[in-house]
Structures are given as structure tokens and as C-alpha cells.
C-alpha positions as CSV (number, residue, x, y, z in Angstrom):
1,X,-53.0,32.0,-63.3
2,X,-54.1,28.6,-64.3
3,X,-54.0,26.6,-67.0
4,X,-57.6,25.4,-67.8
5,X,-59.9,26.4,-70.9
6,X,-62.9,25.5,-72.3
7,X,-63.4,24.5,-76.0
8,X,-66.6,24.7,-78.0
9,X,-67.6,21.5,-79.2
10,X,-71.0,21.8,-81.0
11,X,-73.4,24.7,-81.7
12,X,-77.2,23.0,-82.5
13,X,-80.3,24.9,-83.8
14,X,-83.5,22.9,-82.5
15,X,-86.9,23.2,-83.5
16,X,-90.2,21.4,-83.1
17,X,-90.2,18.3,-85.2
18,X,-87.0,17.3,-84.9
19,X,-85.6,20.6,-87.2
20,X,-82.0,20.4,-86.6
21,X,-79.2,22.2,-88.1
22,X,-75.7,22.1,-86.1
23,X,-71.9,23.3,-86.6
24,X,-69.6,20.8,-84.9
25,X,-65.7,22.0,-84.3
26,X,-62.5,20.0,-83.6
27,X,-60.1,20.6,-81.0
28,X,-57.7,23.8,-80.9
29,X,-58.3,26.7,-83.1
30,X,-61.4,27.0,-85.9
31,X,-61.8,29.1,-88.9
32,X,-65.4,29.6,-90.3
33,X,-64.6,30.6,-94.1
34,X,-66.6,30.3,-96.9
35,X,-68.6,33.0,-99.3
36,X,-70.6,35.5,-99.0
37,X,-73.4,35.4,-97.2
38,X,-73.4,32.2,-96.2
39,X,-73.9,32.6,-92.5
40,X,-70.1,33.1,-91.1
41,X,-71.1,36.1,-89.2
42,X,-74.6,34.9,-87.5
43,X,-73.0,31.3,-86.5
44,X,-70.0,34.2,-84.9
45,X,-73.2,36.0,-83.4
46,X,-74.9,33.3,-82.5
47,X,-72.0,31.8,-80.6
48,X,-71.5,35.1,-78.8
49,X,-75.2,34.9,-77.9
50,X,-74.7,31.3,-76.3
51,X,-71.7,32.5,-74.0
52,X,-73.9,35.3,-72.6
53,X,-74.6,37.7,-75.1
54,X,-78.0,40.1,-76.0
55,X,-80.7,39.4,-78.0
56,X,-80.1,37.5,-81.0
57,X,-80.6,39.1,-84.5
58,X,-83.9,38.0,-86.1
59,X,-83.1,36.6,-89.7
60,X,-85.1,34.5,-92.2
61,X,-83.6,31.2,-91.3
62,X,-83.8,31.1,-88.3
63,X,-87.6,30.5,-88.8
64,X,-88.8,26.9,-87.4
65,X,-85.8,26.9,-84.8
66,X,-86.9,27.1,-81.4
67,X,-83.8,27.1,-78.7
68,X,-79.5,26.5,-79.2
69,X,-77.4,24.5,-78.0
70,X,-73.9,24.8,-77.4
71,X,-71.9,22.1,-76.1
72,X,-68.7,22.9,-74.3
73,X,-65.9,20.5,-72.5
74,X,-63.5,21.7,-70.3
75,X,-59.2,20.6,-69.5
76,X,-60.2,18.8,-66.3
77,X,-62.5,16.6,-68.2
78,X,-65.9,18.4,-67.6
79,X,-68.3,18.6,-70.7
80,X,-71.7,20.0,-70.9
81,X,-74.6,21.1,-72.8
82,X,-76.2,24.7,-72.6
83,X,-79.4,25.4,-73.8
84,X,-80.8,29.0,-74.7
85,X,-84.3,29.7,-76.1
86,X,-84.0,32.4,-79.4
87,X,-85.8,34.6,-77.8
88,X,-83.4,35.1,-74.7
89,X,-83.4,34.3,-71.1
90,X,-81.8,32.2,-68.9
91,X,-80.2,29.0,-69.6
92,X,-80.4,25.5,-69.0
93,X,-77.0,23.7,-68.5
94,X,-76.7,19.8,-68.2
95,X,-73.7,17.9,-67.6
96,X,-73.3,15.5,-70.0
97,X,-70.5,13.6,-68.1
98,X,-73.7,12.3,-66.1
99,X,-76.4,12.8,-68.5
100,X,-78.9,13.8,-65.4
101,X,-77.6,16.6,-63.6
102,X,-79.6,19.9,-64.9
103,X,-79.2,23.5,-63.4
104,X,-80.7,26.5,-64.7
105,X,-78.3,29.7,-64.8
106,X,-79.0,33.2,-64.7
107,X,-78.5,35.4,-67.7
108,X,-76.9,38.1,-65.6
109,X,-73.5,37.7,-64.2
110,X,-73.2,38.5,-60.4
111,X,-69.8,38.6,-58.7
112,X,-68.4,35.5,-57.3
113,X,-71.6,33.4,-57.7
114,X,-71.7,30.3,-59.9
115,X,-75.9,30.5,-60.3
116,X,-75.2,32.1,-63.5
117,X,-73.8,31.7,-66.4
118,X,-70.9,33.7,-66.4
119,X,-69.7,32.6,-63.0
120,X,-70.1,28.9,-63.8
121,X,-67.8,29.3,-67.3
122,X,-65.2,31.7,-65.1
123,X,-65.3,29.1,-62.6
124,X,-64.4,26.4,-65.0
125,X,-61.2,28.2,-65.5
126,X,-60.3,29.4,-62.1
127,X,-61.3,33.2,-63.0
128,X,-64.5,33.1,-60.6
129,X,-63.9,36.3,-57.9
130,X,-61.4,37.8,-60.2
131,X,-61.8,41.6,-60.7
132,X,-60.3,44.1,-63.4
133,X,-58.7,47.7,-63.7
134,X,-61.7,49.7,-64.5
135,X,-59.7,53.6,-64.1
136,X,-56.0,53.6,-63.9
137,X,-56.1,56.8,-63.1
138,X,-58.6,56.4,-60.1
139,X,-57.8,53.1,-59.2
140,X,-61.1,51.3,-59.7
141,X,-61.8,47.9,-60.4
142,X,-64.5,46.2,-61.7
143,X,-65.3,42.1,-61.4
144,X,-64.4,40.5,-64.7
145,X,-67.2,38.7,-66.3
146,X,-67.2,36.4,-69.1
147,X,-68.5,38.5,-71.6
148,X,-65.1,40.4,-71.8
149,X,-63.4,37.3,-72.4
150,X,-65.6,36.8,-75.3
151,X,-64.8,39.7,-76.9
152,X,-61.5,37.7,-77.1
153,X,-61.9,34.9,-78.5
154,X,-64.8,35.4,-80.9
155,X,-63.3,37.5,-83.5
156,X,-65.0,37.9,-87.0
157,X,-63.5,39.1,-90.2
């Protein structure tokens, strides 16, 4: 097992001329309250979306906003910035440690690869080529991906 996480540090909504709207969070654990309405569950969504997720649900205010960011750092000192354009696809990750080095990574996780998103983030926290039970009762496993680590972490209401 090992001992290094990741922590999201800023989720950014960009748009053509210079629209920005963006959610920064502290260190350790963070809460999203507030009332109804109000976006809590789409900033959850939209979160989920940036660490892999489907599509993204269309809704009025997102209007004008083009791509998301999500900035992440890591325990070993890594920190980066991965893009995502609303409509889906692949992402663009740069490594703002450097400023200059930029990768693109595959929306679809594949097993033991770091091309893609999922691998690169399980990497990060020495989970890259790790597989999971599947069937107890046939014995199957299946390789873990970061999308059921998501379902972890993210939790709303």
C-alpha cells in the first residue's frame, strides 16, 4: 500500500472572452453547502466529469463556457492542470511544476498504461497495474480503474 494522494486544488469554467468562473479548495477535506439550487450537485458532477466521468449534463449556465479545468497536486510534490472540453473527449494535462510540459490523455482507461487518464492519476498513487475481485464466487478480477475510486471520494448529499 502506499501512502500518496492527490488533492483537488481548483475546478475553472473557461470560455471565449476571458468568461471565468472557478471553485478553489483548501487542503484536507471540503464541504460544498449552501441552498438550494445553487449548484452543489453540478460543481459534484462536474468534478466527477474531470476525473473521468460521461458526458456532462447540459444546464443553463453553463452557456458561454467552453472547456474545465481542474488542477490537482499530488504528496510527492507533483501538481498539474487538466483540461476537458464540455462536450467530452480526451484531455489535455500540463504540469505546472514546469509550466511547459503538455500530454494529451485518453478518455478511456487501459490496464497498466499511463497514456490515459486513469492510469496517469492511479499512477500518481502507486495503484497503476492493480486489479480487483470482480466474482468471489468465480474468482475473477478485473483491473481497477480510477473511476471506482471516484465513486469514493465524491459523495453528494
Amino acid at each position: 500500500m502506499t501512502d500518496a494522494y492527490l488533492q483537488i486544488r481548483k475546478i475553472q469554467f473557461r470560455g471565449p472572452n476571458n468568461k471565468l468562473a472557478e471553485v478553489a479548495l483548501s487542503s484536507g477535506v471540503s464541504v460544498i453547502c449552501g441552498a438550494s439550487d445553487t449548484g452543489k450537485s453540478f460543481l459534484s458532477e462536474s468534478i466527477d466529469y474531470m476525473l473521468g466521468g460521461g458526458d456532462l449534463r447540459p444546464i443553463p449556465e453553463l452557456v458561454g463556457y467552453a472547456e474545465i479545468d481542474l488542477e490537482l497536486s499530488s504528496s510527492e510534490g507533483g501538481y498539474w492542470r487538466v483540461t476537458r472540453s464540455i462536450s467530452g473527449g480526451d484531455f489535455t494535462l500540463v504540469d505546472l511544476n514546469d509550466g511547459a510540459s503538455s500530454f494529451v490523455l485518453k478518455q478511456k482507461h487501459s490496464h497498466g498504461k499511463t497514456d490515459n487518464l486513469s492510469g496517469f492519476l492511479l499512477d500518481q498513487i502507486g495503484l497503476l497495474n492493480k486489479r480487483i475481485l470482480k466474482s468471489s464466487l468465480k474468482g475473477t478480477t478485473v483491473s481497477l480503474s480510477f473511476r471506482h475510486l471516484t465513486r469514493l471520494v465524491i459523495v453528494q448529499e
